[in-house]
Every structure is written in C-alpha cells, then in structure tokens.
PDB file of N, H, CA, C and O in Angstrom:
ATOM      1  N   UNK A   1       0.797  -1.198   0.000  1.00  0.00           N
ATOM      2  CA  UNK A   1       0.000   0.000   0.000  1.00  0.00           C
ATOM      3  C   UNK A   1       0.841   1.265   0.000  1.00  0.00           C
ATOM      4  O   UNK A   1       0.343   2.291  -0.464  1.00  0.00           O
ATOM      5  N   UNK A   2       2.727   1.280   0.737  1.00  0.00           N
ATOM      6  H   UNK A   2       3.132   0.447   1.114  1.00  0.00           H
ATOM      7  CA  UNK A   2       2.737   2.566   0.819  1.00  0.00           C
ATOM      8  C   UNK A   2       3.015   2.864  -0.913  1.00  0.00           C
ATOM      9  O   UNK A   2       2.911   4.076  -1.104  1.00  0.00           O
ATOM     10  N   UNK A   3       3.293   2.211  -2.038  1.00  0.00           N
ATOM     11  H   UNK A   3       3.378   1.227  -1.882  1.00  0.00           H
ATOM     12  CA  UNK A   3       3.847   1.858  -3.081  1.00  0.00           C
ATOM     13  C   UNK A   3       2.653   2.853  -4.035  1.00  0.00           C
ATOM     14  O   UNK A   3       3.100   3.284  -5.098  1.00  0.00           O
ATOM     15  N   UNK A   4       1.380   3.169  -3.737  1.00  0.00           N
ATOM     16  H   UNK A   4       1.017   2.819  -2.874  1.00  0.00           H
ATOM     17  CA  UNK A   4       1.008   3.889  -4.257  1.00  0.00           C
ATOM     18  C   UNK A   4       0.653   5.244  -3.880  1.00  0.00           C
ATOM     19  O   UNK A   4       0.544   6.197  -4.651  1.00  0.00           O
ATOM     20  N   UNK A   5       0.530   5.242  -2.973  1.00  0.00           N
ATOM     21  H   UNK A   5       0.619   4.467  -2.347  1.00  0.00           H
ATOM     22  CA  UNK A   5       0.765   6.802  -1.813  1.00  0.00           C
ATOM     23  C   UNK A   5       2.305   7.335  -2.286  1.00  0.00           C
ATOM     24  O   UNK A   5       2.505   8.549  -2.340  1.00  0.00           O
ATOM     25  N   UNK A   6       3.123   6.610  -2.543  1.00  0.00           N
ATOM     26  H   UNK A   6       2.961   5.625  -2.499  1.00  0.00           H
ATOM     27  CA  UNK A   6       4.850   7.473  -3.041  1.00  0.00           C
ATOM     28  C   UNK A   6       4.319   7.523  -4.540  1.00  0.00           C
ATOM     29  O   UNK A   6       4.512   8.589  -5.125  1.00  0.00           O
ATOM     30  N   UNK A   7       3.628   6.435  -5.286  1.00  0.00           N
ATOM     31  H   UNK A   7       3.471   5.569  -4.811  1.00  0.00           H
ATOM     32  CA  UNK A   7       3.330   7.308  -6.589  1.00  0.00           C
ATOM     33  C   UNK A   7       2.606   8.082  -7.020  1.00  0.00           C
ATOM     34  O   UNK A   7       2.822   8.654  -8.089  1.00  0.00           O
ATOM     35  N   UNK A   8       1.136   8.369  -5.982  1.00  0.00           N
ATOM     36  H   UNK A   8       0.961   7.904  -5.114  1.00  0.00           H
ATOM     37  CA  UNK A   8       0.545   9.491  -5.617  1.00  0.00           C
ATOM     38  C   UNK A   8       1.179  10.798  -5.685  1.00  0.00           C
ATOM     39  O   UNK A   8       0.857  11.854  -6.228  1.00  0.00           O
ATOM     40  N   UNK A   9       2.354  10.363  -4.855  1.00  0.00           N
ATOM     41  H   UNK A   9       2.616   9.504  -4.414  1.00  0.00           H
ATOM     42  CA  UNK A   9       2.621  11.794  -4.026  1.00  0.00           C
ATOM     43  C   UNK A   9       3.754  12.217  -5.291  1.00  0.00           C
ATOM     44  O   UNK A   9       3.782  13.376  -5.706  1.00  0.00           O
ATOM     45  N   UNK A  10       4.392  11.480  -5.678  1.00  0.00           N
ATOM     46  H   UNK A  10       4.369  10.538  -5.341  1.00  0.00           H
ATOM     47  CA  UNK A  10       5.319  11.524  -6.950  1.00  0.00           C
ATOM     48  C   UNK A  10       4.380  12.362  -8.294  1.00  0.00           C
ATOM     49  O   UNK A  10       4.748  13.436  -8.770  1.00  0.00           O
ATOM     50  N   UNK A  11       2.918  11.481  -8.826  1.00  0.00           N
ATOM     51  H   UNK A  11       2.619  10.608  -8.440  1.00  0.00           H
ATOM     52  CA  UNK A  11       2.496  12.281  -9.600  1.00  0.00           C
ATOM     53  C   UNK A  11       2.068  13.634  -9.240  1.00  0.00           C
ATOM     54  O   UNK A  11       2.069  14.415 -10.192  1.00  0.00           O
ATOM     55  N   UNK A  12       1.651  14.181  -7.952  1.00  0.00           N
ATOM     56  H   UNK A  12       1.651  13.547  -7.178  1.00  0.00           H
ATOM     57  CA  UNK A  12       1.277  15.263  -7.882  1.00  0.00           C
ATOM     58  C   UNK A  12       2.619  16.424  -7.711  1.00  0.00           C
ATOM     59  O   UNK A  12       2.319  17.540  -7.286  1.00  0.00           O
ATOM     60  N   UNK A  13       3.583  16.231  -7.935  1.00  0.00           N
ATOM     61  H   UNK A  13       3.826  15.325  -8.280  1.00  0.00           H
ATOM     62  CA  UNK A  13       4.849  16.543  -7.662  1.00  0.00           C
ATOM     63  C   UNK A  13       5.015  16.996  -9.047  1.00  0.00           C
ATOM     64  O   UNK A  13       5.052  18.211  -9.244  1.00  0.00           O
ATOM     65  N   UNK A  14       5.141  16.012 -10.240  1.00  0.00           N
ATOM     66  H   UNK A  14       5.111  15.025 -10.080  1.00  0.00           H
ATOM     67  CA  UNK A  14       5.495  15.802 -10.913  1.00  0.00           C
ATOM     68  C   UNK A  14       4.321  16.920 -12.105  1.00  0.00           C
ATOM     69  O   UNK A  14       4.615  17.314 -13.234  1.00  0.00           O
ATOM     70  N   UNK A  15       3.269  17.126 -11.484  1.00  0.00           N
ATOM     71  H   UNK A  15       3.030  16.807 -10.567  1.00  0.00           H
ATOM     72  CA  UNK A  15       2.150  17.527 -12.300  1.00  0.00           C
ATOM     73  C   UNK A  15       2.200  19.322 -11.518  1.00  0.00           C
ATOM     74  O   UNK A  15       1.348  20.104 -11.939  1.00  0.00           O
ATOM     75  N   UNK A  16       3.027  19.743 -10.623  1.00  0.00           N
ATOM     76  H   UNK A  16       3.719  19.108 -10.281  1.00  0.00           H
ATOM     77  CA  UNK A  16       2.877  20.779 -10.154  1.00  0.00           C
ATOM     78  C   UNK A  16       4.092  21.473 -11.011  1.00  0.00           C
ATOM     79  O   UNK A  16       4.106  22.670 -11.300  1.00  0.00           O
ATOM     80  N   UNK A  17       5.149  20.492 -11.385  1.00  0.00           N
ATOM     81  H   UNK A  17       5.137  19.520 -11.151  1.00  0.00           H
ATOM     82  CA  UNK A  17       6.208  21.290 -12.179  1.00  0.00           C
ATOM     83  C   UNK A  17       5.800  21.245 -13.529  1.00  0.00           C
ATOM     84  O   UNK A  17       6.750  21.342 -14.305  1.00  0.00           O
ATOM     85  N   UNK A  18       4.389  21.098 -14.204  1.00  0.00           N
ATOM     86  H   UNK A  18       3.617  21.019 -13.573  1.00  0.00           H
ATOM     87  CA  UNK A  18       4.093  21.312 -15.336  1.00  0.00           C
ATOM     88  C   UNK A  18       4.995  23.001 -16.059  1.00  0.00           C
ATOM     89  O   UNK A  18       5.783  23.203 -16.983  1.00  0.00           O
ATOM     90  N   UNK A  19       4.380  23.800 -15.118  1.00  0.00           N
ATOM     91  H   UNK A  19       3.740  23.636 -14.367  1.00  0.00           H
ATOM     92  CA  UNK A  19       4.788  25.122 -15.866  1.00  0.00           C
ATOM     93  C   UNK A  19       3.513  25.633 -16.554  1.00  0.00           C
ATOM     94  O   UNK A  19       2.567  24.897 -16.835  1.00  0.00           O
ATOM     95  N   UNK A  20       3.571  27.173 -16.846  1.00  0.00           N
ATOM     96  H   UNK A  20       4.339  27.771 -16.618  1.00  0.00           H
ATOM     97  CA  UNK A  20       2.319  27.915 -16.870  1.00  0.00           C
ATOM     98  C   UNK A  20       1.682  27.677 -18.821  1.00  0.00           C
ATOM     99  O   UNK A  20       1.256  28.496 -19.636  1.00  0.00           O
ATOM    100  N   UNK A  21       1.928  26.109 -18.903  1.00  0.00           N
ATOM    101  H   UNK A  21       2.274  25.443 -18.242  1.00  0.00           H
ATOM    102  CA  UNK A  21       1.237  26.003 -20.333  1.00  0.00           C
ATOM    103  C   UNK A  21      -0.333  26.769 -20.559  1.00  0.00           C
ATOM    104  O   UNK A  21      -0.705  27.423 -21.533  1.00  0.00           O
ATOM    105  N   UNK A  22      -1.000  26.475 -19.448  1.00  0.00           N
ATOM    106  H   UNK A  22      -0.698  25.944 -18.657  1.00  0.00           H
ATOM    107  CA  UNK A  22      -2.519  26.810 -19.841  1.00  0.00           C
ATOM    108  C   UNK A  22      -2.710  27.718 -19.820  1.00  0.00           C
ATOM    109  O   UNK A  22      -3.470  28.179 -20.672  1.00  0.00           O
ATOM    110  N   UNK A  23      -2.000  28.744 -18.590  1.00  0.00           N
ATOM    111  H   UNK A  23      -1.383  28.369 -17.899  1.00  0.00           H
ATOM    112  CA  UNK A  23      -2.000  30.507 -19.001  1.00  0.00           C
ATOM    113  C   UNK A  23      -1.693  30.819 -20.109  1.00  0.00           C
ATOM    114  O   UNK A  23      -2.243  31.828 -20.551  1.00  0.00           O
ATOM    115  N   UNK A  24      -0.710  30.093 -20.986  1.00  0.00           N
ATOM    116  H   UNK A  24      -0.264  29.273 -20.627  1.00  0.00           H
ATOM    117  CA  UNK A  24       0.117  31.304 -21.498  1.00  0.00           C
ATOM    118  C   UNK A  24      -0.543  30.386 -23.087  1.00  0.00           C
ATOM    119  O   UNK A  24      -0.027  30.629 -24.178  1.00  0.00           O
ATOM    120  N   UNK A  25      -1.570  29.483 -22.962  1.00  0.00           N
ATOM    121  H   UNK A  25      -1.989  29.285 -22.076  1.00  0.00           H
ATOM    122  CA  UNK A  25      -2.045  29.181 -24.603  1.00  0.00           C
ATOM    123  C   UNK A  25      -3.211  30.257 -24.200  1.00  0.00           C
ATOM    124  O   UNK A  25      -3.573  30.999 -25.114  1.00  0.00           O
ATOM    125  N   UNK A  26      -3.926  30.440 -22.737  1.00  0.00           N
ATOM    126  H   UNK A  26      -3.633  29.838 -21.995  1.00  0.00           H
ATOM    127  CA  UNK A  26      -5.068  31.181 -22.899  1.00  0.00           C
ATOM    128  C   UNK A  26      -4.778  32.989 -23.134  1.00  0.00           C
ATOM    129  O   UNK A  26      -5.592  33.819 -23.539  1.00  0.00           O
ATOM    130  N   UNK A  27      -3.257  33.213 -22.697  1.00  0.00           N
ATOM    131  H   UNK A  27      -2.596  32.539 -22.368  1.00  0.00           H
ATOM    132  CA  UNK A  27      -3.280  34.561 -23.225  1.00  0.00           C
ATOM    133  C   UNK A  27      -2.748  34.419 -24.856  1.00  0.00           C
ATOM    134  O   UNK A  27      -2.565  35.502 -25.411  1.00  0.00           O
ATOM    135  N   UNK A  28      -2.523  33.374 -25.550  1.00  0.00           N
ATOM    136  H   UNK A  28      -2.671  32.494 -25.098  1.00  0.00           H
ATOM    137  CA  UNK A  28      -2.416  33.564 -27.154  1.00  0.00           C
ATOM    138  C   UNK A  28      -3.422  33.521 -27.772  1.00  0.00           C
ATOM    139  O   UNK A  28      -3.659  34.132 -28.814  1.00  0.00           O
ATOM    140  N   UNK A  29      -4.330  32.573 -27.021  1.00  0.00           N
ATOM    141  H   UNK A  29      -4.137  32.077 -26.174  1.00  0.00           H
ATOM    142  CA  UNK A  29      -5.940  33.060 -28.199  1.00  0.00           C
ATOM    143  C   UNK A  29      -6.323  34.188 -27.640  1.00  0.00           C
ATOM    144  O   UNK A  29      -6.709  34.960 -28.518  1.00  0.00           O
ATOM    145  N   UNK A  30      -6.420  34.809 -26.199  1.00  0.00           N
ATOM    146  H   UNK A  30      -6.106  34.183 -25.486  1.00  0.00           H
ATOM    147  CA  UNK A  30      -6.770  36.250 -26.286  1.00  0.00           C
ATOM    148  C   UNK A  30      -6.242  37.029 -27.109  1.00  0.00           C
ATOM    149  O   UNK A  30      -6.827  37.920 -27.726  1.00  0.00           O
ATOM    150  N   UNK A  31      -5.003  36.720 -27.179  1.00  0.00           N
ATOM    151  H   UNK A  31      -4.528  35.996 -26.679  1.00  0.00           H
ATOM    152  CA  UNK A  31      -3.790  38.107 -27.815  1.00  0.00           C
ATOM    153  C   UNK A  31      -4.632  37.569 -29.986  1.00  0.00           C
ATOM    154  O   UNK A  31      -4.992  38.318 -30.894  1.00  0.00           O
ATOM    155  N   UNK A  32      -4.591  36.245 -29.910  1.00  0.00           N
ATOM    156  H   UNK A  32      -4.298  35.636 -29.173  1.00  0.00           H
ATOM    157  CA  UNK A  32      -4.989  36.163 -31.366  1.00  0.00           C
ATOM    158  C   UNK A  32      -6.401  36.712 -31.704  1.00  0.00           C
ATOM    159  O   UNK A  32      -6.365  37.214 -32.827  1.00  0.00           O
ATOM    160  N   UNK A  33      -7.995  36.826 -30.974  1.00  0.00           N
ATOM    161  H   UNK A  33      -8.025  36.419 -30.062  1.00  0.00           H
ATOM    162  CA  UNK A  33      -8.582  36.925 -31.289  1.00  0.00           C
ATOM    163  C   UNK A  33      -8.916  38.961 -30.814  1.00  0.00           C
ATOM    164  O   UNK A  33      -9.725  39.842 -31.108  1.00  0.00           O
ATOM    165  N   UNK A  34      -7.963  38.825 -30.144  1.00  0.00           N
ATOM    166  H   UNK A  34      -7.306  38.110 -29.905  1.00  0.00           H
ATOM    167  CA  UNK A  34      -8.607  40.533 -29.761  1.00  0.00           C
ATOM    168  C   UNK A  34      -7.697  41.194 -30.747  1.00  0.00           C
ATOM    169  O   UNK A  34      -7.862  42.408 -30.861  1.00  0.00           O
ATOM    170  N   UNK A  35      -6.423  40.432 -31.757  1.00  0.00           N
ATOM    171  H   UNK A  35      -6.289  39.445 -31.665  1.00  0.00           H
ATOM    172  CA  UNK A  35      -5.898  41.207 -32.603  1.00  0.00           C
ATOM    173  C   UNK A  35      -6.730  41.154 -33.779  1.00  0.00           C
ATOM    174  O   UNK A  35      -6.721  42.115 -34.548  1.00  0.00           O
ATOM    175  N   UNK A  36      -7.488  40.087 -34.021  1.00  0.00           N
ATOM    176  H   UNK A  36      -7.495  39.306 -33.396  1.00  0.00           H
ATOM    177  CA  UNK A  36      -8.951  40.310 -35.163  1.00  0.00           C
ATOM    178  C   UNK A  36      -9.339  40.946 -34.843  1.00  0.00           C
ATOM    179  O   UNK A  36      -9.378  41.904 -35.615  1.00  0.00           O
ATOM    180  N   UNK A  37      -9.945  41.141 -33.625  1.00  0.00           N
ATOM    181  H   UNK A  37      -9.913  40.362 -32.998  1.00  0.00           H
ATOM    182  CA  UNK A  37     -11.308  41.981 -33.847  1.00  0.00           C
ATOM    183  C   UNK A  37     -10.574  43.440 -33.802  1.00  0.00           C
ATOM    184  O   UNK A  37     -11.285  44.150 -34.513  1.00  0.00           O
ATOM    185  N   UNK A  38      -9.872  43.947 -33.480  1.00  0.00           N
ATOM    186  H   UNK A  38      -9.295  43.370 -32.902  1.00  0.00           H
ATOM    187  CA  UNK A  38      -8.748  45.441 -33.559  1.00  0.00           C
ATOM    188  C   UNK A  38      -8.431  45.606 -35.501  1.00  0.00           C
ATOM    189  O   UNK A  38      -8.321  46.694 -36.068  1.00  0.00           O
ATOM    190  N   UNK A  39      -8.369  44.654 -35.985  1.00  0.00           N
ATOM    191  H   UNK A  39      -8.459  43.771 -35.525  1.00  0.00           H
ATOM    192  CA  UNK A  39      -8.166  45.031 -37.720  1.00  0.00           C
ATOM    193  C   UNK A  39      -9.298  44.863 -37.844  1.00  0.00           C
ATOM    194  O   UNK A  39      -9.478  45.294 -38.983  1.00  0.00           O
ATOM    195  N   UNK A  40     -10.675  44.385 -37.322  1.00  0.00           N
ATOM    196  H   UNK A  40     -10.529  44.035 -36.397  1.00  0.00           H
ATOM    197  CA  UNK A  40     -12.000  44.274 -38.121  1.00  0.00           C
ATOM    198  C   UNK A  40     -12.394  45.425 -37.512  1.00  0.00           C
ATOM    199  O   UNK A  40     -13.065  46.045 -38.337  1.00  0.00           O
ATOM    200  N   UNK A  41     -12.301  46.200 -36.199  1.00  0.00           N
ATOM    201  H   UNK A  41     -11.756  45.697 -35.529  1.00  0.00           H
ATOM    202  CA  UNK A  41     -12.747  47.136 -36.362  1.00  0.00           C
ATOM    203  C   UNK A  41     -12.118  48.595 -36.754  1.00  0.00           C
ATOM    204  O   UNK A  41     -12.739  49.645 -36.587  1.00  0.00           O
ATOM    205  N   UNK A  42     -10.548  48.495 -37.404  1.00  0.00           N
ATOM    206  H   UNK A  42     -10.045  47.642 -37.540  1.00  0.00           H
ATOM    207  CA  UNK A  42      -9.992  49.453 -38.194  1.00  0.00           C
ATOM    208  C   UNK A  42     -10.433  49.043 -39.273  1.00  0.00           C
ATOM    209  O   UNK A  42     -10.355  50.199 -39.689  1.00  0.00           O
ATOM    210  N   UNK A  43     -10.836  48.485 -40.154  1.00  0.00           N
ATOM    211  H   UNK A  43     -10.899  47.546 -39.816  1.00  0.00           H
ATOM    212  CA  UNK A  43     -11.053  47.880 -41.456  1.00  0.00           C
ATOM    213  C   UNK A  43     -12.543  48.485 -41.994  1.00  0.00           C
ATOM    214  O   UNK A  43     -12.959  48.827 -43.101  1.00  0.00           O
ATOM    215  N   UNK A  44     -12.990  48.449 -40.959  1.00  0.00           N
ATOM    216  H   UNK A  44     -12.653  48.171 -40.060  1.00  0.00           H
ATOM    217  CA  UNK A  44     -14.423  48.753 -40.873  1.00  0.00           C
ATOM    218  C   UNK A  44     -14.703  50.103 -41.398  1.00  0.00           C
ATOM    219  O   UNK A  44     -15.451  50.360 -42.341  1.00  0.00           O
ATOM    220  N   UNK A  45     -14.059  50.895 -40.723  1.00  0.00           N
ATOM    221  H   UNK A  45     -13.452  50.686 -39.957  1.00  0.00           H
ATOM    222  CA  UNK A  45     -13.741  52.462 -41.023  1.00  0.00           C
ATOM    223  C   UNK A  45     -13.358  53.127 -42.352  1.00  0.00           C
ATOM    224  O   UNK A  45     -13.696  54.224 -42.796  1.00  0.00           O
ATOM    225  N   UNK A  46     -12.769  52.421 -42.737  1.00  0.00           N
ATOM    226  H   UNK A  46     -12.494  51.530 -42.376  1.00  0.00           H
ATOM    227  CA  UNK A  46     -11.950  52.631 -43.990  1.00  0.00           C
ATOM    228  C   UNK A  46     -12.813  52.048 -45.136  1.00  0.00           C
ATOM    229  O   UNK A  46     -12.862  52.538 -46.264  1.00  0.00           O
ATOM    230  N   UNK A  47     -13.595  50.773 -44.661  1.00  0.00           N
ATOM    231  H   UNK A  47     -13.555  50.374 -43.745  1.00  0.00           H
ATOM    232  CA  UNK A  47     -14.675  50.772 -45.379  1.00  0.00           C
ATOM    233  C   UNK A  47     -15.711  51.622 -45.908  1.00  0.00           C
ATOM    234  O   UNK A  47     -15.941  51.866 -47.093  1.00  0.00           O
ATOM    235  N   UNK A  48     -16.325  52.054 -44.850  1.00  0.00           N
ATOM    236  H   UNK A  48     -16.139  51.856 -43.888  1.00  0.00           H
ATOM    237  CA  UNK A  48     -17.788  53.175 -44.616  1.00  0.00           C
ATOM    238  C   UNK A  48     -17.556  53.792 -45.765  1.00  0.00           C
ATOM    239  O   UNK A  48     -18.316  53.833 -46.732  1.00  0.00           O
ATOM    240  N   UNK A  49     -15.969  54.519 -45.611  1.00  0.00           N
ATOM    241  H   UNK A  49     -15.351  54.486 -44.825  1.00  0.00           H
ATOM    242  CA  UNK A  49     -15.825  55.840 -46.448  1.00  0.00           C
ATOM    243  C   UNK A  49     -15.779  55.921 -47.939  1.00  0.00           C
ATOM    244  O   UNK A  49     -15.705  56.934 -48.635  1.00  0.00           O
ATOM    245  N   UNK A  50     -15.870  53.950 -48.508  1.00  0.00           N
ATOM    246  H   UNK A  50     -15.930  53.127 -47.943  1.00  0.00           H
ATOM    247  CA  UNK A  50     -15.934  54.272 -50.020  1.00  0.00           C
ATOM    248  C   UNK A  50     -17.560  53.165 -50.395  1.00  0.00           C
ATOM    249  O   UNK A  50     -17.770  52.316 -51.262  1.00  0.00           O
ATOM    250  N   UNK A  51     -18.205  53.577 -49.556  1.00  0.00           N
ATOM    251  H   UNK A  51     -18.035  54.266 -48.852  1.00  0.00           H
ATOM    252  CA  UNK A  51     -19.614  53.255 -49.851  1.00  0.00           C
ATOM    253  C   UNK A  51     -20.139  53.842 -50.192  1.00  0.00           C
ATOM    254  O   UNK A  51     -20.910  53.450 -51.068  1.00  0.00           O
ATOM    255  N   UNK A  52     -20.164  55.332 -49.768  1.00  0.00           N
ATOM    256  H   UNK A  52     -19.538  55.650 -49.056  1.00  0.00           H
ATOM    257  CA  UNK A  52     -20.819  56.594 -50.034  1.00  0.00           C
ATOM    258  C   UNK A  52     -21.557  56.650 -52.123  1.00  0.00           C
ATOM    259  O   UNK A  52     -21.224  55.868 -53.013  1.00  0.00           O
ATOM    260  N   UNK A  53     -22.403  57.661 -52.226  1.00  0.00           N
ATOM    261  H   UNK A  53     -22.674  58.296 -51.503  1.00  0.00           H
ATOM    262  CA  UNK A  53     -21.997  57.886 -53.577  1.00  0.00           C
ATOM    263  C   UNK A  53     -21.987  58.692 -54.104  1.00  0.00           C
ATOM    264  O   UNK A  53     -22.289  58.678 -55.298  1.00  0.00           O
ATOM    265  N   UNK A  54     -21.537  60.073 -53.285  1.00  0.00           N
ATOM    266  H   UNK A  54     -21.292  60.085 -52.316  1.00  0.00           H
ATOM    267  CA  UNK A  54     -21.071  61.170 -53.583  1.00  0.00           C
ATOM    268  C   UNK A  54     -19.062  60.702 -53.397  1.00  0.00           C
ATOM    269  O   UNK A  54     -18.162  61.483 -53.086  1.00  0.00           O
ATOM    270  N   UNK A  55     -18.993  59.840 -53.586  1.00  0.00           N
ATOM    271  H   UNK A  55     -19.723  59.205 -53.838  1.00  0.00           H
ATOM    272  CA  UNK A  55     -17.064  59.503 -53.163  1.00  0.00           C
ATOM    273  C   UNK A  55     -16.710  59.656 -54.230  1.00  0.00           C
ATOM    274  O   UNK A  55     -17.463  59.626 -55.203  1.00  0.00           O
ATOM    275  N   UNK A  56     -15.013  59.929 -54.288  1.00  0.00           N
ATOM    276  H   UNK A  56     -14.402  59.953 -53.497  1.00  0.00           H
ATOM    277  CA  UNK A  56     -14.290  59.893 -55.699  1.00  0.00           C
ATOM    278  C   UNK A  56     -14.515  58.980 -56.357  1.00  0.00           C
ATOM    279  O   UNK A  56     -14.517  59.456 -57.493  1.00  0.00           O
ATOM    280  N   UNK A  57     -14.731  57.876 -56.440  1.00  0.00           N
ATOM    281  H   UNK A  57     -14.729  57.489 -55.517  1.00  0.00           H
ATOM    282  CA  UNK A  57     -14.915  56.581 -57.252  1.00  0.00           C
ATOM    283  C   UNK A  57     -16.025  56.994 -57.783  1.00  0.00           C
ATOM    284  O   UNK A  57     -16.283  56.214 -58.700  1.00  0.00           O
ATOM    285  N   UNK A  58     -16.855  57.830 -57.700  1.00  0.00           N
ATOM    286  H   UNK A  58     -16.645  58.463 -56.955  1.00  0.00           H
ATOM    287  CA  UNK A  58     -18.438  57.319 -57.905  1.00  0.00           C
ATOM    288  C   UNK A  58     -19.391  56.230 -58.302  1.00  0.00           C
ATOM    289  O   UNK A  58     -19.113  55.493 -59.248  1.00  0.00           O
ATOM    290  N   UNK A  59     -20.593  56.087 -57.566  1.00  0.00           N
ATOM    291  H   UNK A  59     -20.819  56.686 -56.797  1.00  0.00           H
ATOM    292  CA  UNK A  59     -20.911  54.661 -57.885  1.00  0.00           C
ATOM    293  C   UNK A  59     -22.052  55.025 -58.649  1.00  0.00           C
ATOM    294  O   UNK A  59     -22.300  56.213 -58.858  1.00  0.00           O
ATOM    295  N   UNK A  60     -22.817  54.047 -59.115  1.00  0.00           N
ATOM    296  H   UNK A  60     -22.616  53.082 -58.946  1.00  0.00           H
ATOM    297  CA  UNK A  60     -23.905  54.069 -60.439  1.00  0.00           C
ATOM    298  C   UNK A  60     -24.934  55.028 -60.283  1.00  0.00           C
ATOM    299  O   UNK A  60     -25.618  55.579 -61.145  1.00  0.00           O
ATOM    300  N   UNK A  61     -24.937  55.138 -59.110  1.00  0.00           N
ATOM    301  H   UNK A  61     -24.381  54.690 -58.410  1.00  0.00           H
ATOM    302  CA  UNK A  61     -26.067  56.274 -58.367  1.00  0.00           C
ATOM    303  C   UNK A  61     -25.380  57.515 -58.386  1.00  0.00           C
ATOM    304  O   UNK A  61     -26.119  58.498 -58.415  1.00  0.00           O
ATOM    305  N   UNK A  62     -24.351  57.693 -58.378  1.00  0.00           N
ATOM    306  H   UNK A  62     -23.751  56.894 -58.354  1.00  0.00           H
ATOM    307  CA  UNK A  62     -23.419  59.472 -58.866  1.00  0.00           C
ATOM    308  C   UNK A  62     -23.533  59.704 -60.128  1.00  0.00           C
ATOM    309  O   UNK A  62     -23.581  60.826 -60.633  1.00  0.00           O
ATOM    310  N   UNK A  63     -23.614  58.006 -61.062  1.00  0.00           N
ATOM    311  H   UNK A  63     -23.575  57.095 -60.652  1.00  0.00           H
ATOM    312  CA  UNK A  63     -23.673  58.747 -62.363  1.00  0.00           C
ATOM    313  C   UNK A  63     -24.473  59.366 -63.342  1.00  0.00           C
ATOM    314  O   UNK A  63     -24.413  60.079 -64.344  1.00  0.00           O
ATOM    315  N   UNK A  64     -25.769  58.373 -62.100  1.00  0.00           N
ATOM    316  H   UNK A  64     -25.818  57.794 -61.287  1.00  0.00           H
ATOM    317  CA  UNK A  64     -27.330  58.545 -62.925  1.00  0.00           C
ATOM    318  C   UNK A  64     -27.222  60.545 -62.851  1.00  0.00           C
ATOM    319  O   UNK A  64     -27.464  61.428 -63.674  1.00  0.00           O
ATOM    320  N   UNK A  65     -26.801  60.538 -61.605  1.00  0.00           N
ATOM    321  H   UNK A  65     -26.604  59.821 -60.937  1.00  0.00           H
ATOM    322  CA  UNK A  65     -27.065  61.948 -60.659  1.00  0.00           C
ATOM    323  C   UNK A  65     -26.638  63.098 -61.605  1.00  0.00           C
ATOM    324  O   UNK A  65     -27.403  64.061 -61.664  1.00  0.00           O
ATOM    325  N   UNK A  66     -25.122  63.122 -62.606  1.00  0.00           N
ATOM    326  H   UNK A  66     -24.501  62.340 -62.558  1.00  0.00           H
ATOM    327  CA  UNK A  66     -24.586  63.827 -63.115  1.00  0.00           C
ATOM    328  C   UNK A  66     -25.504  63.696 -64.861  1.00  0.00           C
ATOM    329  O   UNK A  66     -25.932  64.620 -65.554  1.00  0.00           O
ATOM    330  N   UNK A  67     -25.540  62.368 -65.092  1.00  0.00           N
ATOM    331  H   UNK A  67     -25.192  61.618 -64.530  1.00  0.00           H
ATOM    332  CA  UNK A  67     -25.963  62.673 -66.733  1.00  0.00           C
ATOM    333  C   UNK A  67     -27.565  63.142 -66.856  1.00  0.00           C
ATOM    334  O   UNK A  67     -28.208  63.212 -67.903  1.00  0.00           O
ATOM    335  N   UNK A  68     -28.061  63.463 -65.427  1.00  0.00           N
ATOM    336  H   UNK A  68     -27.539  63.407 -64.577  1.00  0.00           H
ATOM    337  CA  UNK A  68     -29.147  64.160 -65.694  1.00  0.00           C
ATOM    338  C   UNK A  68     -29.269  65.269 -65.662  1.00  0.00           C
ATOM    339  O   UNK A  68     -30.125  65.919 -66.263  1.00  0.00           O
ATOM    340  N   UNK A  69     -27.983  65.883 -64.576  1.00  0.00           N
ATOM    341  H   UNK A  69     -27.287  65.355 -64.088  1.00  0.00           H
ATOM    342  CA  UNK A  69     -27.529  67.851 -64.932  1.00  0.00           C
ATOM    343  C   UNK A  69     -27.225  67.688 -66.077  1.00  0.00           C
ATOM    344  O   UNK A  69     -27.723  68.732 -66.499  1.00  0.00           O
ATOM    345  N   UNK A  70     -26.775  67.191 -67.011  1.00  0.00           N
ATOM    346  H   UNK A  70     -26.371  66.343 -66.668  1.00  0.00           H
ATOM    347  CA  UNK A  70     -25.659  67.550 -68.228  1.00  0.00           C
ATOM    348  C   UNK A  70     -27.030  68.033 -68.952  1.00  0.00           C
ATOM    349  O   UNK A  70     -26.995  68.502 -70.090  1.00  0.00           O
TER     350      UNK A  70
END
C-alpha cells in the first residue's frame, strides 16, 4: 500500500512542475482573437468611407445623378 501513496505523491509533484502552459495558450488566443477583432474594427472604417456615392470613385447612383444635370 505505501507503493502507491509514493506514486501518488510523486504524480502530484510531478504535475505541479508542469509550468504555466494553460495561461500562457489562454493569453495567445486572447492576444490572437482581440488582434482580429482590432483590424475588423480598423477595417471597418476605412470601409464606410468608399460606400458613399457622392465619393471619388463614384458609384452608379453618382452617375445617374450627373448625366441628368448635363
């Protein structure tokens, strides 16, 4: 009997010197998914501004707009 109480006490020994694996995968998917959502919401912005259709590009709706002043 003491034969598994020393390998008891051995695995919990042995499982305390793991090292901080689970912190440090849970701060890489934080660090990976809060760096998406930081370019989706710069991306976003930069979007808006060529939807418009008064924008330099103009879209089909600027053009109807102009060949009916002409």
């Amino acid at each position: 009997m003491p034969d598994t109480a020393d390998a008891a006490a051995l695995l919990l020994a042995d499982a305390a010197q793991q090292g901080p694996g689970d912190t440090l995968r849970i701060v890489l998917l934080v660090s990976i998914v809060g760096g998406a959502l930081l370019a989706w919401f710069l991306l976003r912005g930069y979007r808006s501004g060529s939807d418009e259709t008064d924008g330099p590009s103009g879209g089909a709706e600027g053009n109807t707009e102009r060949d009916a002043n002409a």
